[in-house]
C-alpha positions in Angstrom: 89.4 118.8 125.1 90.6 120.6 122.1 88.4 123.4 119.6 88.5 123.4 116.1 86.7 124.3 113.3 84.6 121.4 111.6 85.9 120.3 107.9 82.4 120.6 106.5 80.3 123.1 108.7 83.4 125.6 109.0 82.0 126.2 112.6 84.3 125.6 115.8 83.7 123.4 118.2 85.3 121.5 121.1 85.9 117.5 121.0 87.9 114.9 122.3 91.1 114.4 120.0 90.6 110.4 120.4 86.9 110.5 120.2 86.5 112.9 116.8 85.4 111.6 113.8 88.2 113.3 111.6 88.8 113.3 107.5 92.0 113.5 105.6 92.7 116.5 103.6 95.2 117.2 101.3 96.2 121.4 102.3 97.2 122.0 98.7 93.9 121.4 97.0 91.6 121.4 100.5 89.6 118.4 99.7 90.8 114.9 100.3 93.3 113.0 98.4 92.0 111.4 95.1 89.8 113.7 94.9 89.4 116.3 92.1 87.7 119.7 92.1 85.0 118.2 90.3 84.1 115.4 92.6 85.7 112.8 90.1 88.1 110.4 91.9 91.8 109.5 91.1 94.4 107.8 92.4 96.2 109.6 95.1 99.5 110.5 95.1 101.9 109.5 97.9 103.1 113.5 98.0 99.3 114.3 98.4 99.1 111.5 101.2 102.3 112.3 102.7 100.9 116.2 102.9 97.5 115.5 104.3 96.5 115.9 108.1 93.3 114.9 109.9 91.0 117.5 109.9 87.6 117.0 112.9 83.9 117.2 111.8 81.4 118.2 114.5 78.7 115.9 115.5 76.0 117.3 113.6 77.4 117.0 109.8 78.5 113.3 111.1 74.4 112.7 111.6 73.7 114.6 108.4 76.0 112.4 106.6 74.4 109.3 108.0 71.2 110.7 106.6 71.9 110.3 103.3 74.2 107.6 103.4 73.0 105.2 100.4 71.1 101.8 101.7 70.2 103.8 105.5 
């Protein structure tokens, strides 16, 4: 078990590294690459790729986000 701090909550919280649901995030701009400050999409760079890590997201904003996922 590993704790860390959820990408969208901010809160930490202890998870299995091969069970997590994680997302890629770019540590230059913090959101993920191809993404712009505005929400707009882009094509991503490879040095914005190459740059990014996995970052973990707790259980609960993984159920909030299947809330309002379109078509559910």
């Amino acid at each position: 078990m590993e704790t860390g701090r959820c990408y969208a909550c901010k809160r930490e919280f202890s998870f299995d590294p091969g069970e997590v649901v994680t997302f890629l995030v770019d540590p230059a701009t913090g959101l993920p690459p191809g993404f712009s400050a505005l929400g707009s999409f882009r094509p991503a760079t490879p040095e914005a790729v190459a740059r990014s890590g996995d970052l973990p997201v707790c259980p609960d904003c993984v159920e909030r986000a299947k809330r309002f996922k379109p078509g559910s």
